[in-house]
Backbone as a ProteinNet text record, in pm:
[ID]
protein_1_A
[PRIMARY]
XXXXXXXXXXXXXXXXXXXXXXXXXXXXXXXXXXXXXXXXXXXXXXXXXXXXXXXXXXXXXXXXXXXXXXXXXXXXXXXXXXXXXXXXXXXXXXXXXXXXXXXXXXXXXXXXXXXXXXXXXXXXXXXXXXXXXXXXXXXXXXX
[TERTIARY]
-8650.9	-8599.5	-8554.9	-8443.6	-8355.3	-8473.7	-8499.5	-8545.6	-8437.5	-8400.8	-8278.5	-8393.9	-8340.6	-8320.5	-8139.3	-8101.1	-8034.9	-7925.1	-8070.4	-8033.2	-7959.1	-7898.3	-7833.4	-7710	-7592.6	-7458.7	-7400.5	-7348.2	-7236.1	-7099.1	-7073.7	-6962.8	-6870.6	-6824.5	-6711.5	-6704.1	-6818.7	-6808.1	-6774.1	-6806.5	-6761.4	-6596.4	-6545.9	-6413.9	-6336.4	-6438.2	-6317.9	-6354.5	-6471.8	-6444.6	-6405.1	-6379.6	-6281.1	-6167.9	-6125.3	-5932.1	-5924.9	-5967.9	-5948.7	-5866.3	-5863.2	-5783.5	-5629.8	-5617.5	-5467.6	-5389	-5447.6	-5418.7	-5409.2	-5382.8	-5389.1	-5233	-5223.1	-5063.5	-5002.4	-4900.8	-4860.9	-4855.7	-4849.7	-4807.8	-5029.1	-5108.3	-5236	-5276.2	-5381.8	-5415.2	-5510	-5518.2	-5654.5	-5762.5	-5806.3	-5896.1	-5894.4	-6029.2	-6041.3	-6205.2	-6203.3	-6371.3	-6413.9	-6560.8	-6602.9	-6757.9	-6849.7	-6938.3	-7045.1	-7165.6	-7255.1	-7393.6	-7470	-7602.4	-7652.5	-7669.9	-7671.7	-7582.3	-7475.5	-7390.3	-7319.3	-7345.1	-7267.9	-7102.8	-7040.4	-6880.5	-6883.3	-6826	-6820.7	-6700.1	-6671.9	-6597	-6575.7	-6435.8	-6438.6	-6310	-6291.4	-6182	-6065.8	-5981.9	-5885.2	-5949.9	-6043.6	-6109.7	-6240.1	-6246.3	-6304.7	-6498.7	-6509.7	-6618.2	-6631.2	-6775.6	-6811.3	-6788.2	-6751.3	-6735.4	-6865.5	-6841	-6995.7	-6988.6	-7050.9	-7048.9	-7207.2	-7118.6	-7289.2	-7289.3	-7415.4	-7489.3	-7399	-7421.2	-7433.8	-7268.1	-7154.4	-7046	-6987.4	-7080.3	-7098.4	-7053.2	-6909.7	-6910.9	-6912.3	-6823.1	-6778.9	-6676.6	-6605.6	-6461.6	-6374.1	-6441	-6410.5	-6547.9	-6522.5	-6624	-6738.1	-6873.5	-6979.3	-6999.5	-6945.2	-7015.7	-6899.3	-6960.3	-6925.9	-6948.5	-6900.2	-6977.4	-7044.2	-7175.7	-7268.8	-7286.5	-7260.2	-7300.9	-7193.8	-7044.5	-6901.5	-6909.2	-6971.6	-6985.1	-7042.5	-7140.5	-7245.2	-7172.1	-7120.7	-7069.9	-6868.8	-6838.3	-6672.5	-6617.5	-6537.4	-6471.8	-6302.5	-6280.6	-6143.2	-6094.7	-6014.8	-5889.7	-5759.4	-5645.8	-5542.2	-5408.4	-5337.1	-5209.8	-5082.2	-4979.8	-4898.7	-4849.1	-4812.7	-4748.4	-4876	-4976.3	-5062.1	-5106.3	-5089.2	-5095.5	-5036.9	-4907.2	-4766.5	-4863.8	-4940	-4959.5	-5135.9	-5166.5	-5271.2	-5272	-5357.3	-5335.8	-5487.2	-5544	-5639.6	-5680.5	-5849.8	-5910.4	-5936.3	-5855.5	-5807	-5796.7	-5813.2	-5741.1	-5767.4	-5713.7	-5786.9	-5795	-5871.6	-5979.3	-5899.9	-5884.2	-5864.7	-5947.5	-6026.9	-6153.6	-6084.4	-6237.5	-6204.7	-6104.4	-6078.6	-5994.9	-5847.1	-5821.8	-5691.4	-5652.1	-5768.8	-5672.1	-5717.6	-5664.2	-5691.2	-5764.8	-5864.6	-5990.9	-5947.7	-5994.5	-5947.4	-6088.8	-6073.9	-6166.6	-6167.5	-6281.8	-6324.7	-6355.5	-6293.4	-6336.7	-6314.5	-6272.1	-6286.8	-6399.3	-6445.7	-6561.1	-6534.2	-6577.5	-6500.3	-6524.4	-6486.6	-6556.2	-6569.3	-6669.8	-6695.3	-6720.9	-6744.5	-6779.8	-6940.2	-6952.5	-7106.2	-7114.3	-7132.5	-7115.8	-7183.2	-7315	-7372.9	-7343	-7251.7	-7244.3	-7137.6	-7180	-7070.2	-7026.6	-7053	-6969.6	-6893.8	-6822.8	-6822.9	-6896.8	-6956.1	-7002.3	-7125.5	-7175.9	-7261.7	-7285.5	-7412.2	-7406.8	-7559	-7573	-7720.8	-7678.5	-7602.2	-7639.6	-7616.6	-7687	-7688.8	-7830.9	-7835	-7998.3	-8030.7	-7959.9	-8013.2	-8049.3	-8141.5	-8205	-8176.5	-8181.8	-8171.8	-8025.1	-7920.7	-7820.7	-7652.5	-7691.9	-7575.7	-7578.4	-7471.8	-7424	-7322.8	-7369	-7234.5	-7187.3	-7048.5	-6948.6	-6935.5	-7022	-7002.6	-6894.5	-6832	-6719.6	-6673.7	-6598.1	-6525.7	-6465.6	-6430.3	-6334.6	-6210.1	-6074.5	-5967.4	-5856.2	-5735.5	-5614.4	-5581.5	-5605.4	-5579.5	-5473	-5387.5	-5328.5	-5362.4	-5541.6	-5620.3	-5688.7	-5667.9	-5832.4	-5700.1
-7622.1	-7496.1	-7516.1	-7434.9	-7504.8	-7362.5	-7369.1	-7268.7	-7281.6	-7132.5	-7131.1	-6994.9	-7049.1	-6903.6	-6903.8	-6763	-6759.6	-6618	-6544.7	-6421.5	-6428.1	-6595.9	-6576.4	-6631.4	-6592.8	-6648.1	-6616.1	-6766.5	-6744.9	-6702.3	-6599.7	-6527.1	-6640	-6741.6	-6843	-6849.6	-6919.6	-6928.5	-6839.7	-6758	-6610.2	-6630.3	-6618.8	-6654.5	-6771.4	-6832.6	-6976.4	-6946.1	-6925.1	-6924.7	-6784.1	-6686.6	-6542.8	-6614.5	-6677.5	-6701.5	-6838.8	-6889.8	-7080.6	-7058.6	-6976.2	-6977.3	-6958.3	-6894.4	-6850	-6948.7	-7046	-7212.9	-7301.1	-7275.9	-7367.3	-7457	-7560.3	-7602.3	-7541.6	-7476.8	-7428.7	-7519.5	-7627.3	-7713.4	-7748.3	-7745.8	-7760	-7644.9	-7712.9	-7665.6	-7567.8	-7470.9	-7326.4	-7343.1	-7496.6	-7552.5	-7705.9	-7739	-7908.7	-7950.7	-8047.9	-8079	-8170.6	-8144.5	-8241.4	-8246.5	-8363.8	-8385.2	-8350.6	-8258.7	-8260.1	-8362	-8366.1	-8511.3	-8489.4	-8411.7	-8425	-8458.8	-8496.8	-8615.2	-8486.1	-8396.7	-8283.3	-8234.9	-8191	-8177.2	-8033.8	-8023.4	-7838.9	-7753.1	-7667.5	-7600.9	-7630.2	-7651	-7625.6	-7556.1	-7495.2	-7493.6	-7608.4	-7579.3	-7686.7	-7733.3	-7709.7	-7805	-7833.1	-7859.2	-7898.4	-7880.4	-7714.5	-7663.9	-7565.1	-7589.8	-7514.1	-7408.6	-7358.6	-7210.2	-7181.3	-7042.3	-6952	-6844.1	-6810.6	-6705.3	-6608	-6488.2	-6338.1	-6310.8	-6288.4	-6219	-6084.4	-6060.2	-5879.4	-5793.6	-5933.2	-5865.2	-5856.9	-5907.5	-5877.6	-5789.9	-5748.7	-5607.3	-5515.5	-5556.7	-5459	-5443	-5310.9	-5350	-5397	-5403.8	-5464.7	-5571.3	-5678.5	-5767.1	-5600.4	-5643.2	-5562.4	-5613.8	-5719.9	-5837.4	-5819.5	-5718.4	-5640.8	-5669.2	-5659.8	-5625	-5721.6	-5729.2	-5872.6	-5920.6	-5895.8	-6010.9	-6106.8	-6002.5	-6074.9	-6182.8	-6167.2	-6256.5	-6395	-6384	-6478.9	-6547.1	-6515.6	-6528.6	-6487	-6529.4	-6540.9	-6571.2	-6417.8	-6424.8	-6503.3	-6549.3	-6641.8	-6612.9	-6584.9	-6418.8	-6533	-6445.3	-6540.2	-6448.4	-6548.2	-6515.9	-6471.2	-6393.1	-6349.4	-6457.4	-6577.7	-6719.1	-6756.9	-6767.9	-6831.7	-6765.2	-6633	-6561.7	-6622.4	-6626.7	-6748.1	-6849	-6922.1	-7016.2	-7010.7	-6872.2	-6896.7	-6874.5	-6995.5	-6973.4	-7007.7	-6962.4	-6948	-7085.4	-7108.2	-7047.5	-6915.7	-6974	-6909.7	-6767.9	-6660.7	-6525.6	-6442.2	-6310.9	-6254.3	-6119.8	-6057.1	-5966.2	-5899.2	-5704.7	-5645.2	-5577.3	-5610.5	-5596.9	-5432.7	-5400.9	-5246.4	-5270.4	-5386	-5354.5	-5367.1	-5371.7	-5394.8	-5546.9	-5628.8	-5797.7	-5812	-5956.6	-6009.9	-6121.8	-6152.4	-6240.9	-6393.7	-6475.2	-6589.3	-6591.5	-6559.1	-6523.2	-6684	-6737.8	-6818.7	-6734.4	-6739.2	-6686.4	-6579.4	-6460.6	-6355	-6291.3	-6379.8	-6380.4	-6412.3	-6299.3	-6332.8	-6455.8	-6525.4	-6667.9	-6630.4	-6741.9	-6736.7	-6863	-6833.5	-6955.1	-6920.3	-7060.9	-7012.2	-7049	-7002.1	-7007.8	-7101.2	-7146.9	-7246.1	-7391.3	-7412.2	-7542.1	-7587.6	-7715.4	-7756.5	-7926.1	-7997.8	-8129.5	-8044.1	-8177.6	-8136.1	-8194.2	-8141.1	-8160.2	-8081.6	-7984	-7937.5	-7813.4	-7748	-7687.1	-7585.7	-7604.1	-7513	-7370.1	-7314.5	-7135.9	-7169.1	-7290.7	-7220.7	-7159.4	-7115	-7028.3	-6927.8	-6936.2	-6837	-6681.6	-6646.6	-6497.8	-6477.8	-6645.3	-6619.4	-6567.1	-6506.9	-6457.4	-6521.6	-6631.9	-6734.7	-6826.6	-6917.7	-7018.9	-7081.1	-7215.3	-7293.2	-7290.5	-7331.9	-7352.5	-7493.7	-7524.8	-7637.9	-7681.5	-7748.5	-7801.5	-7947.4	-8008.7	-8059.7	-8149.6	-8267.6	-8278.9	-8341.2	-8282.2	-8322.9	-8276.6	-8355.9	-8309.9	-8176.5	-8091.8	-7937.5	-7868.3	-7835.1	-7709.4	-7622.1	-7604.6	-7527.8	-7664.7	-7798.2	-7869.6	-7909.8
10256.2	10305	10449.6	10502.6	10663.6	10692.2	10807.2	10860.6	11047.6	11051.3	11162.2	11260.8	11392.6	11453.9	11512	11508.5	11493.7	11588.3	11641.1	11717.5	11814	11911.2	12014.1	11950.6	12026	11957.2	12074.9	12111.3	12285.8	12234.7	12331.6	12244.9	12270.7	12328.3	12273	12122.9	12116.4	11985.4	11865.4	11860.2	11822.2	11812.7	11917.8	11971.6	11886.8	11883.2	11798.7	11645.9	11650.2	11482	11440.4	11528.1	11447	11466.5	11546.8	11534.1	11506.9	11471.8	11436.7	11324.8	11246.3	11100.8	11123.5	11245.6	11283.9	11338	11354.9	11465.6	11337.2	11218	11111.1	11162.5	11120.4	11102.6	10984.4	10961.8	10846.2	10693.1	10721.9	10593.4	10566.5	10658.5	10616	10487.5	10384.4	10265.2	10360.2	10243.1	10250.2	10261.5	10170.6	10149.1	10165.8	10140.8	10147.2	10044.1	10034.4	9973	10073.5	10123.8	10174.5	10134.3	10191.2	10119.4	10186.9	10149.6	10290	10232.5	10334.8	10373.5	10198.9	10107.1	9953.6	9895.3	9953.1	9861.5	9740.1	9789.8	9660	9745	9658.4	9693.5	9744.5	9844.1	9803.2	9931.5	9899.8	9917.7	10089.4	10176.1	10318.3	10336.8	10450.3	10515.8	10567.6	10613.3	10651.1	10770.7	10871.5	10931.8	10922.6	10774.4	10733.9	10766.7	10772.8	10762.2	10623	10607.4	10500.7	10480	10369.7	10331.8	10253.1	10234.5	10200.8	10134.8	10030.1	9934.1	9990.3	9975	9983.9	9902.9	9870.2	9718	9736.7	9869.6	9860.3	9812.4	9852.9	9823.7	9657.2	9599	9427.1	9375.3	9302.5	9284.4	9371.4	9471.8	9557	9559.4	9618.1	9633	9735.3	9841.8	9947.7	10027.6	10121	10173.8	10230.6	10216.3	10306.9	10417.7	10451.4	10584.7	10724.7	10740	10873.8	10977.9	11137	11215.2	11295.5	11315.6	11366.7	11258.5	11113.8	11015	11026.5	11053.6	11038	11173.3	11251.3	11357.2	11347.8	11289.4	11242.5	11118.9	11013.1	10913	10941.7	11004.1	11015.5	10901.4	10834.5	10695	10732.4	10614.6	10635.5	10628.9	10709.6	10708.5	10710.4	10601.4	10593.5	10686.1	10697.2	10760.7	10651.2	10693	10579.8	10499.4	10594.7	10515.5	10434.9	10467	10398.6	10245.4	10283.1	10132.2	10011.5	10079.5	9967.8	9885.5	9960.9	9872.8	9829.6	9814.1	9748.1	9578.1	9515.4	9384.2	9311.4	9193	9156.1	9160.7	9177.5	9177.7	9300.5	9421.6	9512	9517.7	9575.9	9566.8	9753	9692.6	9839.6	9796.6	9886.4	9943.9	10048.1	10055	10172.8	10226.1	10379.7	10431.7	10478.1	10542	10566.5	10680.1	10752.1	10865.1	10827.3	10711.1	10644	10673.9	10722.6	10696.5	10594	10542.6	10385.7	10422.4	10367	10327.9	10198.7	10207.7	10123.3	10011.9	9928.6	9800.8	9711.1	9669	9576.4	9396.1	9273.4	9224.7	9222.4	9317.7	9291.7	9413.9	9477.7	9548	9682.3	9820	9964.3	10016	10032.9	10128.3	10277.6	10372.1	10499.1	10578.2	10688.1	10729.9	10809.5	10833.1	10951.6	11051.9	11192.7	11340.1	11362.1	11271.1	11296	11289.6	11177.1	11114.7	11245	11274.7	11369.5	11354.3	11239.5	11192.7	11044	11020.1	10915.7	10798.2	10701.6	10570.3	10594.8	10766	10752.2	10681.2	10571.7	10576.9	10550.4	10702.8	10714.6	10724.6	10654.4	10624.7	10478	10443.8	10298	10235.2	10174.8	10119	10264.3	10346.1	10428.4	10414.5	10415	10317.8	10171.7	10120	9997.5	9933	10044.2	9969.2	10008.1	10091.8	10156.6	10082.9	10030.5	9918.6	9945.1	9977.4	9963.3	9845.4	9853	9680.1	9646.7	9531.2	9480.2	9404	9435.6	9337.2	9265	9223.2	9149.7	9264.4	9283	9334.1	9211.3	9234.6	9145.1	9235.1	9171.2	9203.6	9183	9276.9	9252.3	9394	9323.7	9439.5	9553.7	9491.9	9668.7	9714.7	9683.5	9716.9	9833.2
[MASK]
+++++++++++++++++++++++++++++++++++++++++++++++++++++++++++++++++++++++++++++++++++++++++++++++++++++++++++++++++++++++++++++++++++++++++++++++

């Protein structure tokens, strides 16, 4: 079990990981696979940090992860070009603030303020309701 504290967060950081998604190069994928210290494949961003599934946004109709959760948990908000090329398993999500979210499944993805290599990914099991996305690696259109 990772056990975190987790209550302080320098707002830089905050800062880079709400807008890091907007600094993409345009021709970079949505996604990537990379491997974390269990040798399992799983879901990242184009720089290649982990993405993250909430229990809680299950059947909702929009993300619940608001606020200081959205801080801690930075949802992957896409750009209008980037919409173009999302394709299943791929989708998106419109948060209450009217941006669009990059969905796994059907399901919002995130990132975590914490993880800082890549393949890390200590917010996973965090309260039981944070999940990395395990995957496949193959020749695919989002990988």
């Amino acid at each position: 079990m990772k056990l975190l504290s987790y209550a302080i967060v320098p707002a830089c950081m905050l800062v880079v990981g709400l807008s890091a998604h907007a600094m993409k190069p345009k021709e970079a994928p949505l996604t990537t696979v990379v491997k974390n210290s269990d040798g399992k494949n799983i879901l990242a961003d184009s720089f290649m940090r982990t993405l993250y599934v909430f229990d809680n946004d299950q059947n909702q109709p929009m993300p619940v992860c608001e606020g200081t959760c959205a801080e801690l948990w930075p949802p992957y908000l896409l750009t209008d070009a980037e919409m173009t090329a999302v394709k299943a398993p791929l989708g998106t999500i419109v948060r209450k603030s009217g941006k669009v979210q990059l969905t796994y499944n059907s399901r919002p993805v995130y990132t975590w303020a914490y993880d800082r290599t890549k393949g890390d990914d200590t917010g996973d099991m965090v309260e039981n309701i944070w999940h990395i996305i395990e995957v496949q690696p193959k020749n695919s259109i989002f990988y």
